[in-house]
N, C-alpha and C positions, 0 to 999 in steps of 0.2 A: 131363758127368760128375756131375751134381746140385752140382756148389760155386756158392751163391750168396755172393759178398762183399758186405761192409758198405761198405768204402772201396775206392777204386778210383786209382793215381797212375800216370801214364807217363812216359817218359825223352824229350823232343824227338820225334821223331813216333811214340813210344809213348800221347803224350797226347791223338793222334787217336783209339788206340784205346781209353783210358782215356771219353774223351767219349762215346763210341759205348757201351761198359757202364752209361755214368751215364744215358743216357735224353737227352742233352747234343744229341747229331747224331744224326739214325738212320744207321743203317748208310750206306745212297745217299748221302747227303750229307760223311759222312766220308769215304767212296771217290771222292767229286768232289772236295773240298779235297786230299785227299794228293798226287790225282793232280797236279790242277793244280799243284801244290805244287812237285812232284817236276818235271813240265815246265818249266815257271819256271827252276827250278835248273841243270835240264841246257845251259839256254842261257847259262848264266855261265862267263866264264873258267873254264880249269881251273890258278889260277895261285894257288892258297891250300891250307892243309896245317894238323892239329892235332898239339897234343902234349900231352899228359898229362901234372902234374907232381907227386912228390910234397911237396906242402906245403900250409900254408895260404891260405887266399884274402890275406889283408892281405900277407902275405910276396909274393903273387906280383903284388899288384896294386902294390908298391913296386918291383917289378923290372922292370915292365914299363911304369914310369910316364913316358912323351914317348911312348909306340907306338901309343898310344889311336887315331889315325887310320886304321891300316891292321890293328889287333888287337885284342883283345876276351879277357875270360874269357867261356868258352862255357858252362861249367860245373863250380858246385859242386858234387860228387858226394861227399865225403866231409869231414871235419875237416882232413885230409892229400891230400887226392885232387881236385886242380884241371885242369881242361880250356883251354888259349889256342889261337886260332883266328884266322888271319890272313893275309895274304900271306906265300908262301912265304920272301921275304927275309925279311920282318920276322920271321918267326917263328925264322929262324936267329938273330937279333941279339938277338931275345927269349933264346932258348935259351943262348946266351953269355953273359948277363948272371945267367941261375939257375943255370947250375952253376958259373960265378963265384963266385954265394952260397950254395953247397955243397946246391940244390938236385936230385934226378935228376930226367930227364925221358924220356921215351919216345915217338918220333913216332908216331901213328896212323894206319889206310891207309883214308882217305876219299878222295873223289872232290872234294868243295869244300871250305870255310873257312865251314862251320855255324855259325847265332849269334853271325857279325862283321860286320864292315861291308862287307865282300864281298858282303853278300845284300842291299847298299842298293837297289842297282837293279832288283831285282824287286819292293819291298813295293808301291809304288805299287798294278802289278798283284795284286796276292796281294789285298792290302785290297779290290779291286773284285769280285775271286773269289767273295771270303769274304762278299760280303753279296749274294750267289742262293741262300745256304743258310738253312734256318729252324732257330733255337736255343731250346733248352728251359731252362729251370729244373734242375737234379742231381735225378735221382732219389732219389741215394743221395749218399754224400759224397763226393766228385770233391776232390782233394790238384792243386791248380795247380803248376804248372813254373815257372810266373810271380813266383809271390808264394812260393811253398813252404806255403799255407792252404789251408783249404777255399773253393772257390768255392762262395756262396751263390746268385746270381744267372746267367743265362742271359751267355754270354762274347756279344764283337761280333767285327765285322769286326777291330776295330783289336785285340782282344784277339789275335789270331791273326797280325795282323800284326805286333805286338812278340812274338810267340813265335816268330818265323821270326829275326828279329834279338839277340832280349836270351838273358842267362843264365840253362842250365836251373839251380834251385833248390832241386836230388833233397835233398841233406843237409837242409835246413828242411824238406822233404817228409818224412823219413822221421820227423823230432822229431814233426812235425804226426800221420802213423801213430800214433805210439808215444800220445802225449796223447790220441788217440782210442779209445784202449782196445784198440787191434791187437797182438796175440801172437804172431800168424800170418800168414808171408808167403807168397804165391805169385806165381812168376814165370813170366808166359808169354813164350814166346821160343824160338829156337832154342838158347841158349847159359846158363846161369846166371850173366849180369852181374852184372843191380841186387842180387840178392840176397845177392850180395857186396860189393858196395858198400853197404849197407843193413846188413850185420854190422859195415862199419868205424865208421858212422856211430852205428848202437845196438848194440853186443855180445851 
């Protein structure tokens, strides 16, 4: 459609495609990590569930503080709008303890427990994956999941392997947009998520 962007940021494996725009992975090589990616996962227990809360990260990281082993914040998506990710117990016990603290919460319909410690067992592999692909330098400004910054420099294996496990960082993503002179968002996707999420984060 002739839209070229200046910046380019993805949500969790939005960020394969995000890399694949920046010049990051070519196309082949981002369709070899996703996949393996996605194989990987299929072979994990199906015994982990997210939920969505509204609040903020400090509030929800105080609520959920002794679960750290079997939970995780998946992500921050918003000021108000937190992701925990975990075995399915835990996540009950979690969820008892936020709306306890007059938090609401809302289960989400995944297939695993994304960016928790659920996904330990595969990074090994992922990390081996991820270094048969060749990586470039950004073309353009590429907004990390990782950091919520621009990445300067070409990502590694291990970069890829703490992004299958740590918190996506869409909220400091969307700051990092806005500081780089972005007015204008567009979302590709079947559904119009981030860019509602991206109104709660900048107005």
């Amino acid at each position: 459609f002739g839209i070229r962007p200046s910046v380019v940021i993805g949500h969790s494996v939005g960020e394969y495609a995000a890399a694949c725009v920046a010049s990051v992975l070519s196309l082949e090589d981002g369709l070899t990590l996703i996949a393996e990616r996605g194989r990987l996962m299929s072979g994990l227990p199906r015994d982990g569930g997210m939920t969505a809360v509204a609040a903020d990260e400090t509030s929800v990281r105080d609520a959920i503080a002794g679960l750290e082993a079997e939970l995780s914040i998946a992500a921050i998506n918003g000021p108000r709008s937190v992701v925990i990710s975990g075995r399915t117990a835990t996540i009950a016990t979690a969820v008892g303890r936020l709306r306890t603290a007059g938090m609401r919460t809302v289960p989400l319909t995944v297939s695993h427990a994304f960016h928790s410690p659920l996904m330990e067992p595969i990074l090994d592999a992922f990390e081996t994956a991820s270094r048969t692909v060749t990586y470039s330098p950004p073309a353009l400004t590429w907004i990390s999941n990782l950091t919520g910054q621009p990445m300067t420099a070409s990502p590694d294996a291990g970069y890829w392997r703490r992004h299958c496990r740590d918190s996506v960082r869409f909220s400091a993503g969307v700051d990092a947009l806005v500081a780089a002179g972005c007015d204008i968002l567009v979302e590709i996707g079947p559904q119009p998520t981030l860019v509602r999420l991206a109104a709660q984060c900048r107005p």
